[in-house]
TIGUGU-991559 format. One line per field, with one value per residue: residue number from 1; residue in three letters; chain; x, y, z of N, C-alpha, C in turn. Coordinates in pm, 1 decimal, m for minus. Each point is the difference from the previous one (the first is absolute). Example, Ala and Ser with C-alpha at 12.3 -4.5 7.8 and 13.67 -1.06 7.14 Angstrom:
BEGIN
i = [1 / 2]
aa = [ALA / SER]
ch = [A / A]
n_xx = [1319.0 / m35.0]
n_yy = [m569.0 / 105.0]
n_zz = [780.0 / m72.0]
ca_xx = [m89.0 / 82.0]
ca_yy = [119.0 / 119.0]
ca_zz = [0.0 / 6.0]
c_xx = [90.0 / m77.0]
c_yy = [120.0 / 109.0]
c_zz = [0.0 / 73.0]
//
This chain:
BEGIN
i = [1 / 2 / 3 / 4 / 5 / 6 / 7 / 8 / 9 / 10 / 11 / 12 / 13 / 14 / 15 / 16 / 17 / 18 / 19 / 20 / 21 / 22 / 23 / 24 / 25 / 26 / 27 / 28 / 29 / 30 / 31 / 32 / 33 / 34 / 35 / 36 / 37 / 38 / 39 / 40 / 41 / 42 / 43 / 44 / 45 / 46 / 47 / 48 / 49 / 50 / 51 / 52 / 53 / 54 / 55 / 56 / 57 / 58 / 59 / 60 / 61 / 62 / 63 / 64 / 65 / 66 / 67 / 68 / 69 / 70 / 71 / 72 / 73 / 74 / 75 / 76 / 77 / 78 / 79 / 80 / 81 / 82 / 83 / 84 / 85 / 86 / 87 / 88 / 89 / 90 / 91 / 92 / 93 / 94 / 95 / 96 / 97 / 98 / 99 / 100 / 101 / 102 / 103 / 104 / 105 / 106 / 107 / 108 / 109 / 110 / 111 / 112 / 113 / 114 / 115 / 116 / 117 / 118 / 119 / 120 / 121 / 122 / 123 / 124 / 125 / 126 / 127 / 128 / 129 / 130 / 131 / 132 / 133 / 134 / 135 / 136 / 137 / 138 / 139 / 140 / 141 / 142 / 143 / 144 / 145 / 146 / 147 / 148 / 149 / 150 / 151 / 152 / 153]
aa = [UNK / UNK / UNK / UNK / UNK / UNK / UNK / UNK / UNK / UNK / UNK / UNK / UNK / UNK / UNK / UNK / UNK / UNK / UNK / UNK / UNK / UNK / UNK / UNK / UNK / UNK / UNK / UNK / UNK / UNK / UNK / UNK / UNK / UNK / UNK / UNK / UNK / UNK / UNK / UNK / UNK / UNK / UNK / UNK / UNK / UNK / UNK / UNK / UNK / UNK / UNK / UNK / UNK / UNK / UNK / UNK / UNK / UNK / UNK / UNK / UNK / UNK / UNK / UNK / UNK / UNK / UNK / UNK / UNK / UNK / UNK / UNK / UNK / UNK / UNK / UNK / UNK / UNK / UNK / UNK / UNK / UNK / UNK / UNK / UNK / UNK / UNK / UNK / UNK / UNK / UNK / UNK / UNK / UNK / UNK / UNK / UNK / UNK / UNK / UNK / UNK / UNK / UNK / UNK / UNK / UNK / UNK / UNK / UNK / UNK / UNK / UNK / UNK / UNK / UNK / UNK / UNK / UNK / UNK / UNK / UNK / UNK / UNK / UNK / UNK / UNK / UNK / UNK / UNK / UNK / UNK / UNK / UNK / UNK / UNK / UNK / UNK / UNK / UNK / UNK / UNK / UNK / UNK / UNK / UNK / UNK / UNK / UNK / UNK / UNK / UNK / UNK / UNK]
ch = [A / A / A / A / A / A / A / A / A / A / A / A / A / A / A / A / A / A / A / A / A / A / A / A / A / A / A / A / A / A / A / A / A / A / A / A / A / A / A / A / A / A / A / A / A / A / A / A / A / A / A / A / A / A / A / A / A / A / A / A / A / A / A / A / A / A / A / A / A / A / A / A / A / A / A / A / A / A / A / A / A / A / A / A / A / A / A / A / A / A / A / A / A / A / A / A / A / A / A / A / A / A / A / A / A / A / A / A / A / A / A / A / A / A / A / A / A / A / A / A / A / A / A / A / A / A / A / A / A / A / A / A / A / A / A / A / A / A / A / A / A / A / A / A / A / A / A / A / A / A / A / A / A]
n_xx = [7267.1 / m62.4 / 71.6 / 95.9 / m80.8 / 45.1 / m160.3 / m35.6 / 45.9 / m7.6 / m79.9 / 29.2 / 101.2 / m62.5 / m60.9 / 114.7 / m21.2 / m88.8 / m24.7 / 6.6 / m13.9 / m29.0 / m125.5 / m61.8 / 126.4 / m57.5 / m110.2 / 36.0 / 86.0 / m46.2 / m90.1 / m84.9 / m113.6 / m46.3 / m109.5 / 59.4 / 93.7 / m110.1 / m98.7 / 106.2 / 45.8 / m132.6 / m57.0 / 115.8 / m22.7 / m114.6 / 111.1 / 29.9 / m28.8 / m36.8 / 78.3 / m70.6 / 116.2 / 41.4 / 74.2 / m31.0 / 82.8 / 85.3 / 93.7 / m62.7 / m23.8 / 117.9 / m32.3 / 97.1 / m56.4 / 2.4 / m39.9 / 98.0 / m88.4 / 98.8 / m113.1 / 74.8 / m152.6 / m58.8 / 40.5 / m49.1 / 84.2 / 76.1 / m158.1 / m42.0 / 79.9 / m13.1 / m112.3 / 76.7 / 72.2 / m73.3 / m0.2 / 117.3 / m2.7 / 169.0 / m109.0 / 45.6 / 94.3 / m87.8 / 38.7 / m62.3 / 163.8 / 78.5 / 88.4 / 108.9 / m100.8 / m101.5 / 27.1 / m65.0 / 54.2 / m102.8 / 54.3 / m33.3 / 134.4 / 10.7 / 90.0 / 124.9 / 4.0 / m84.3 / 98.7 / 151.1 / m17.8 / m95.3 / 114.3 / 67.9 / m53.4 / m18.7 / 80.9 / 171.9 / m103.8 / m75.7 / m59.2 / 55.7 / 14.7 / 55.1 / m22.9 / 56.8 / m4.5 / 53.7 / m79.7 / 100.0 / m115.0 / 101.5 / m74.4 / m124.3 / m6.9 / m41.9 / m145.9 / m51.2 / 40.4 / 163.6 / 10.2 / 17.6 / m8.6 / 36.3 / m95.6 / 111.9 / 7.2]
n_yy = [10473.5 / 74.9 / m60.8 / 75.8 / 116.8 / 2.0 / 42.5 / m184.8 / m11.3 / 101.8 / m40.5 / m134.3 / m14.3 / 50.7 / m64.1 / m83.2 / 105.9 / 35.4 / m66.8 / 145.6 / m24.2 / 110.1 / m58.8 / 126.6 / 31.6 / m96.6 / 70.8 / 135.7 / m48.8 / m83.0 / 113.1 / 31.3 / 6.6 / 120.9 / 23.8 / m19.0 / 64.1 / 124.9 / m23.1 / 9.2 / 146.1 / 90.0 / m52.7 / 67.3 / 149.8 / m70.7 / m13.4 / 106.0 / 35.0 / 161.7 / 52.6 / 122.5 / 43.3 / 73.9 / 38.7 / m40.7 / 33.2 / m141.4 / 31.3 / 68.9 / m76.8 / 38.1 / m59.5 / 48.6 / m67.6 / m9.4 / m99.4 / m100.5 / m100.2 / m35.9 / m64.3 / m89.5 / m60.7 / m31.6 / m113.6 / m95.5 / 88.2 / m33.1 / m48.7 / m79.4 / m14.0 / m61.1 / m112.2 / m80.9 / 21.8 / m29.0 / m61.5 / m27.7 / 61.4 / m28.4 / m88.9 / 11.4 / m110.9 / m60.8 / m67.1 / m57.3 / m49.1 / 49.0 / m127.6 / 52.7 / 75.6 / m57.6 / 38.2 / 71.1 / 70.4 / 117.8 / 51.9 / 98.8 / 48.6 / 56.3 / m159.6 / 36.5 / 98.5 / 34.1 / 0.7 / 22.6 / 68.7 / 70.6 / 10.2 / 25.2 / 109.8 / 52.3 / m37.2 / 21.5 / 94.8 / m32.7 / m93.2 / m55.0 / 110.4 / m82.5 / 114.8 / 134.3 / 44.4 / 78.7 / 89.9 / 103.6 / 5.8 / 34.8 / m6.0 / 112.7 / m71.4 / m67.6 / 93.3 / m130.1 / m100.9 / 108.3 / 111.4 / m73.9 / m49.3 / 107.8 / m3.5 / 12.2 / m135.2]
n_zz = [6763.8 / m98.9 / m103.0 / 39.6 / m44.7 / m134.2 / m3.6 / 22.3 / m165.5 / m87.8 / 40.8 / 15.9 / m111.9 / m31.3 / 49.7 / m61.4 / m130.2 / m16.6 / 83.4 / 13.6 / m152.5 / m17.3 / m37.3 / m4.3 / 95.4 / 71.6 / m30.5 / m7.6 / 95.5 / 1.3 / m3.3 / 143.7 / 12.5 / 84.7 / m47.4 / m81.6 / 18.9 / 36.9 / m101.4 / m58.3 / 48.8 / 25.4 / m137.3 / 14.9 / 113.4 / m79.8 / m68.7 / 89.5 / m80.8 / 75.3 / 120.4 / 68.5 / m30.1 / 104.6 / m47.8 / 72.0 / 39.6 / m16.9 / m121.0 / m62.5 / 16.0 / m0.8 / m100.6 / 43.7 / 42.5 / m132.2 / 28.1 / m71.4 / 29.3 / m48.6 / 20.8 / 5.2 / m28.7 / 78.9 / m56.6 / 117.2 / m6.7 / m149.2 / m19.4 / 85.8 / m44.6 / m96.0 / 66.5 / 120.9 / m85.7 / m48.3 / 124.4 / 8.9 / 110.4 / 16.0 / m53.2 / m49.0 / m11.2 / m26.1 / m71.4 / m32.7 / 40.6 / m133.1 / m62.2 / m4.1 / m35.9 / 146.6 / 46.5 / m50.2 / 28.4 / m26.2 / 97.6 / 82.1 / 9.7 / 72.2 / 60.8 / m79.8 / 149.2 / m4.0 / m112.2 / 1.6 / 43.2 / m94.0 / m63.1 / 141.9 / 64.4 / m81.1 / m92.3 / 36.7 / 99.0 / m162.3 / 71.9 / m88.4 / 33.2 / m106.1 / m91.3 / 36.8 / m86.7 / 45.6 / m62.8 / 49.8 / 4.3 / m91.7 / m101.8 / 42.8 / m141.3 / 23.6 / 34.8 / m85.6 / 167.8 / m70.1 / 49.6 / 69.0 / m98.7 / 28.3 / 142.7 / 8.9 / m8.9]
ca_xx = [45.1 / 94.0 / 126.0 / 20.5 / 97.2 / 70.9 / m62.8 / 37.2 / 164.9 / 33.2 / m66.1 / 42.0 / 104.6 / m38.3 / m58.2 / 95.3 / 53.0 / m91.8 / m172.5 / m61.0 / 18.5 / m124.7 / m79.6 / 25.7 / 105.2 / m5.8 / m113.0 / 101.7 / 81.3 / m56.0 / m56.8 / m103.0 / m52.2 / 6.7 / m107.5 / 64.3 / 117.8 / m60.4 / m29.2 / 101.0 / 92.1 / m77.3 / 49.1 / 143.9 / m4.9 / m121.5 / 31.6 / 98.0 / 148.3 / 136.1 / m23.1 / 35.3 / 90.4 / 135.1 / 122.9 / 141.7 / 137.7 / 65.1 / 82.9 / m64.5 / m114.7 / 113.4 / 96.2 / 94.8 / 42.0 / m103.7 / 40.1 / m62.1 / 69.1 / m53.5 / 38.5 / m34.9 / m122.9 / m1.5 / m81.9 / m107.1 / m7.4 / m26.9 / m96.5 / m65.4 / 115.2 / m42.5 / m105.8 / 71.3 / 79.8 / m102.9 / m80.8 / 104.3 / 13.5 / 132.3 / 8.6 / m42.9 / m26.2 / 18.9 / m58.5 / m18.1 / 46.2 / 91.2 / 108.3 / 113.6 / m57.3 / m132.2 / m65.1 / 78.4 / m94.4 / 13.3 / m13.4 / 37.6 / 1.4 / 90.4 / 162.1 / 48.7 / m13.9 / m118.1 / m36.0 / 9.6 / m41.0 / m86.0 / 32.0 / 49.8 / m157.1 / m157.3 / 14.2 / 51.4 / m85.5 / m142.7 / 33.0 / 24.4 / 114.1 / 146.5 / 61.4 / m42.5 / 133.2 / m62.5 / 72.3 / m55.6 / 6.6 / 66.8 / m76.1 / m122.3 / 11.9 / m172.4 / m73.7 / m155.8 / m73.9 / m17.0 / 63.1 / 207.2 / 60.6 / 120.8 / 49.9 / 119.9 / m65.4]
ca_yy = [113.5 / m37.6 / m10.1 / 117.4 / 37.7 / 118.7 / 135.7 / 0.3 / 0.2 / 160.7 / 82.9 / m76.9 / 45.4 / 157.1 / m0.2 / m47.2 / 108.7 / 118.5 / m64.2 / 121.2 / 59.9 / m7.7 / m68.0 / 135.8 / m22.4 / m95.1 / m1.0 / 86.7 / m57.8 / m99.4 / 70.8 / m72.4 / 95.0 / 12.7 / m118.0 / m152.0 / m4.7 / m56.6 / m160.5 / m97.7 / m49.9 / m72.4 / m137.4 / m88.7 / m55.0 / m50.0 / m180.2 / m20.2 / 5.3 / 91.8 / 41.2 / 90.5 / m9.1 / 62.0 / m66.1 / 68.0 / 4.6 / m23.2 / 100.1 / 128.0 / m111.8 / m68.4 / m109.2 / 23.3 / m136.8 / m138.7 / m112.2 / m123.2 / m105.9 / m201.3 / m132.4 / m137.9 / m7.0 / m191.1 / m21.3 / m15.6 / 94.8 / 88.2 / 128.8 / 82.1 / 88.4 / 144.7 / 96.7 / 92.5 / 118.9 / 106.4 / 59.9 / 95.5 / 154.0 / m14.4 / m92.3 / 92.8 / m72.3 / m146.8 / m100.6 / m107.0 / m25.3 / m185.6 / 54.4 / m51.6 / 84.8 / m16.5 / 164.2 / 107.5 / 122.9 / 136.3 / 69.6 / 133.7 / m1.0 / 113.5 / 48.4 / m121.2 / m75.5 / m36.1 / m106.4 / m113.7 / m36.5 / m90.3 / m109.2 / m46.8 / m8.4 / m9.2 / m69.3 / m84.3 / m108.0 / m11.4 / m135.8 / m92.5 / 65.3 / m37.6 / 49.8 / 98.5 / 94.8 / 128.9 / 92.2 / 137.1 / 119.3 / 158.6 / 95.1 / m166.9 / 70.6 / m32.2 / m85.2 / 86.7 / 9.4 / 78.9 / 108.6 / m21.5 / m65.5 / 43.7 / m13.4 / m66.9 / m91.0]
ca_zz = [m78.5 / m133.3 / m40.4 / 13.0 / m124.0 / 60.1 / 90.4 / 140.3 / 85.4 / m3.7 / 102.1 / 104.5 / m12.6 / 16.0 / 206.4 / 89.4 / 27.5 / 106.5 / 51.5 / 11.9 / m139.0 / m12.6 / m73.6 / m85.3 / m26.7 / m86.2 / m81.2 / m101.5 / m22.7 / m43.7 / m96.3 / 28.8 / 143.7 / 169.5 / 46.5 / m25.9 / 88.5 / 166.4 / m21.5 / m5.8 / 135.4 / 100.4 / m47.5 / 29.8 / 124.4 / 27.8 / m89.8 / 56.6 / m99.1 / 93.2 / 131.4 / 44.8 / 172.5 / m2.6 / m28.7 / 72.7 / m39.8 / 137.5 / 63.1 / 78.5 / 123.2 / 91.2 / m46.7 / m106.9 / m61.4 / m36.0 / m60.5 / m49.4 / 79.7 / m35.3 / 103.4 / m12.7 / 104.8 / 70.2 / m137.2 / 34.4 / 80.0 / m80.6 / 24.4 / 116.4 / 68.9 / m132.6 / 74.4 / 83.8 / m24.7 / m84.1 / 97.9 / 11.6 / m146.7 / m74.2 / m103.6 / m125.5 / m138.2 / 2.7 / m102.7 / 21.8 / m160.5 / m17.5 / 23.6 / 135.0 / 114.6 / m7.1 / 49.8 / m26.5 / 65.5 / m8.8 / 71.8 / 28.5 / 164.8 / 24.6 / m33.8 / m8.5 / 136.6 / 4.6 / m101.2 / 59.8 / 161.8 / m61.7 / m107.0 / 89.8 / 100.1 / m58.7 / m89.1 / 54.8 / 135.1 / m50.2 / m32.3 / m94.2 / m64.2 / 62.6 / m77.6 / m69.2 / m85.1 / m29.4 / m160.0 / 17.6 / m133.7 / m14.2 / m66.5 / m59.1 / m110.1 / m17.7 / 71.4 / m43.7 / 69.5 / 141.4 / m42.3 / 47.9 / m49.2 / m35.4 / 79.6 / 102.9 / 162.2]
c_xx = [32.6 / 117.9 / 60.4 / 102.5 / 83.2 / 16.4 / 40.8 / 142.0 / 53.7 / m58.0 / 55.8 / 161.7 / m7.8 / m16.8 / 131.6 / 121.0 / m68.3 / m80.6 / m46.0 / m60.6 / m163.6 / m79.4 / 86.6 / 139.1 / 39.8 / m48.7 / 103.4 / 116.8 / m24.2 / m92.3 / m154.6 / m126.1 / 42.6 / m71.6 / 28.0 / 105.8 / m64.3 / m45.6 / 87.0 / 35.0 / m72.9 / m33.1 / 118.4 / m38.0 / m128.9 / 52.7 / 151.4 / 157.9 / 62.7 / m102.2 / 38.1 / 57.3 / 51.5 / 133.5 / 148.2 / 123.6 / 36.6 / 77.7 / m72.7 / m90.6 / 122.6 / 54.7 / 95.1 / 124.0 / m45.1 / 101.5 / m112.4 / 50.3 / m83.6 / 11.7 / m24.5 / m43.7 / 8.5 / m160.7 / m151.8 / m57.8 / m20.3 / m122.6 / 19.9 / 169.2 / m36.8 / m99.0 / 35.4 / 64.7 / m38.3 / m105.4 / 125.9 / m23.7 / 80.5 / m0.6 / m105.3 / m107.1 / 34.5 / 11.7 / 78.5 / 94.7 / 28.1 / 115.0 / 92.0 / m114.3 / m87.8 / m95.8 / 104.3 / m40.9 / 157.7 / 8.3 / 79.2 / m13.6 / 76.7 / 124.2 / 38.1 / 16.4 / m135.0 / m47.6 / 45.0 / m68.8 / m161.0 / m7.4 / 44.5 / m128.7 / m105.5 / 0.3 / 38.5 / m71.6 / m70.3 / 50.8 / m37.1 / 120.6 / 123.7 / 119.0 / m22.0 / 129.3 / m74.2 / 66.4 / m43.6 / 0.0 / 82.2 / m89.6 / m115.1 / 15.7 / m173.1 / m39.6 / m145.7 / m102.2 / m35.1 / 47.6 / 165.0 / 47.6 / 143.4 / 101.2 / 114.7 / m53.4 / 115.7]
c_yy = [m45.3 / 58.0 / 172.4 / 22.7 / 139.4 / 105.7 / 19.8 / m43.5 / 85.6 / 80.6 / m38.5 / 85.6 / 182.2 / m8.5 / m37.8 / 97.2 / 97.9 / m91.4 / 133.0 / 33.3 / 7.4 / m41.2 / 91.8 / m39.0 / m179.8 / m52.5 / 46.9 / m96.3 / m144.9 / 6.5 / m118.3 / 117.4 / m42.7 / m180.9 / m142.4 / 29.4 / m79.7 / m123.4 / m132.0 / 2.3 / m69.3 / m172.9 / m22.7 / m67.3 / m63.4 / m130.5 / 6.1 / m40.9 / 60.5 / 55.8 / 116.3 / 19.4 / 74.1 / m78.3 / 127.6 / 48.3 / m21.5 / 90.2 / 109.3 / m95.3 / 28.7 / m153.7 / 25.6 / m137.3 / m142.5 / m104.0 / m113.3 / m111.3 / m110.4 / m69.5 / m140.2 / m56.8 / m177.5 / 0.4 / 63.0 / 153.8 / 152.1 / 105.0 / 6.1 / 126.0 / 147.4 / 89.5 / 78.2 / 81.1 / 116.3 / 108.0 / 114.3 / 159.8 / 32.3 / m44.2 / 95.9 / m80.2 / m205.6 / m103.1 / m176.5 / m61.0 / m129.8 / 74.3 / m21.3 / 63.7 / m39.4 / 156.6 / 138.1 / 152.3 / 105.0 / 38.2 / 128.7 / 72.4 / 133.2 / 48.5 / m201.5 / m116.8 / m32.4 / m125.4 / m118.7 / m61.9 / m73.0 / m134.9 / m115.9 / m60.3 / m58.3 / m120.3 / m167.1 / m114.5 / m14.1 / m196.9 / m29.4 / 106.2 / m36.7 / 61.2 / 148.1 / 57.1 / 165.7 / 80.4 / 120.7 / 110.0 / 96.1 / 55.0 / m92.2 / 107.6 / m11.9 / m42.6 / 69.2 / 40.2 / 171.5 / 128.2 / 15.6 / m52.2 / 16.9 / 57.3 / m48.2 / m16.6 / m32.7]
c_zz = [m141.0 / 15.6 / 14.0 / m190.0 / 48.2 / 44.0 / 139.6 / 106.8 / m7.2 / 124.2 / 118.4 / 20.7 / 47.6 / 132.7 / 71.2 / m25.3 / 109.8 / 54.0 / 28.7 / m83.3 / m13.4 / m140.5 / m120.9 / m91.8 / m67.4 / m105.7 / m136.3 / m6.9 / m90.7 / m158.1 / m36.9 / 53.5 / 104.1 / 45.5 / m99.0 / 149.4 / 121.8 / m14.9 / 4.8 / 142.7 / 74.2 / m38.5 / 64.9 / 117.2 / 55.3 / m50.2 / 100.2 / m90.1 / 51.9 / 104.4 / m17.2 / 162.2 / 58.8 / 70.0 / 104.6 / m52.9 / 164.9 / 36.3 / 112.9 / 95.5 / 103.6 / m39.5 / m132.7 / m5.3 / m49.5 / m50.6 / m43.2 / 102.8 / m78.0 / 148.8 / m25.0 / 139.2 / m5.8 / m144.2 / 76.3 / 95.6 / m86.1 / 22.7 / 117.2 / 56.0 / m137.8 / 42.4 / 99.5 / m18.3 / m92.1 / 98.7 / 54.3 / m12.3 / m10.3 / m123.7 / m139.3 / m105.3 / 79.8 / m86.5 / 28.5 / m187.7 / m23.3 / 19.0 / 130.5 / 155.2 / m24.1 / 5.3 / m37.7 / 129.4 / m47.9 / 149.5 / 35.6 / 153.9 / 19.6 / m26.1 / 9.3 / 122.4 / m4.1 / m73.7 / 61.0 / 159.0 / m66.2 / m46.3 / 112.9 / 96.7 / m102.1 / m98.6 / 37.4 / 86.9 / m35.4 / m5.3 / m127.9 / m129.8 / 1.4 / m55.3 / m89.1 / m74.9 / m27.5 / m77.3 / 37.8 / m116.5 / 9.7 / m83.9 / m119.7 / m128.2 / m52.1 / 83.8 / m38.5 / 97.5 / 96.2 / m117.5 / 31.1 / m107.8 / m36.5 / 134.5 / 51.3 / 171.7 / 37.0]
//
């Protein structure tokens, strides 16, 4: 892909307000044609710069509770347990960090019992985990990834 200017970060920015927004409406907004619009996006997602997805709201899924859990993982155990737990479908979000936490996860579950009995069953008995601290969201103020963003979890 060449280099993206600013056609295409305006457009990019416009989709993570609406990913609905049609060519038309972005086209005017931006002040381009209909057909530069379709061209670029479709460029985005052919150079894979952005995905088209849908994106839940846990809340309404039945998980009206998310948290963050750092865990500190056995050095040598780090991926293969990131992989495992990414296969989760409690597990939202995975990443692999620095920092006091080897692995980070997003996850989202029903009610705070649930969490913990997870964090207890599912997490806890994964071997080489020797350590988790969890952060429950009271309210996500951003999240480019979803339409909640302003949700209370």
């Amino acid at each position: 892909m060449e280099q993206m200017d600013d056609l295409d970060k305006k457009l990019i920015a416009l989709l993570q307000q609406d990913g609905r927004a049609s060519n038309i409406k972005l086209a005017k907004e931006i002040g381009v044609s209909e057909g530069t619009v379709r061209r670029r996006f479709r460029n985005l997602i052919k150079d894979e710069v952005i995905r088209v997805v849908a994106i839940p709201d846990p809340a309404k899924m039945g998980r009206g509770t998310t948290a963050l859990v750092g865990l500190q993982v056995d050095p040598a155990l780090v991926e293969p347990v990131a992989v495992q737990l990414a296969k989760i479908d409690e597990v939202q979000y995975a990443a692999v960090t620095t920092g006091a936490y080897d692995i980070f996860l997003w996850v989202a579950l029903p009610s705070p019992e649930e969490l913990a009995a997870f964090l207890r069953a599912r997490i806890g008995s994964i071997p080489g985990v020797r350590r988790t601290e969890t952060f429950v969201n009271l309210s996500i103020k951003k999240n480019p990834a979803g339409p909640y963003s302003t949700a209370a979890v």
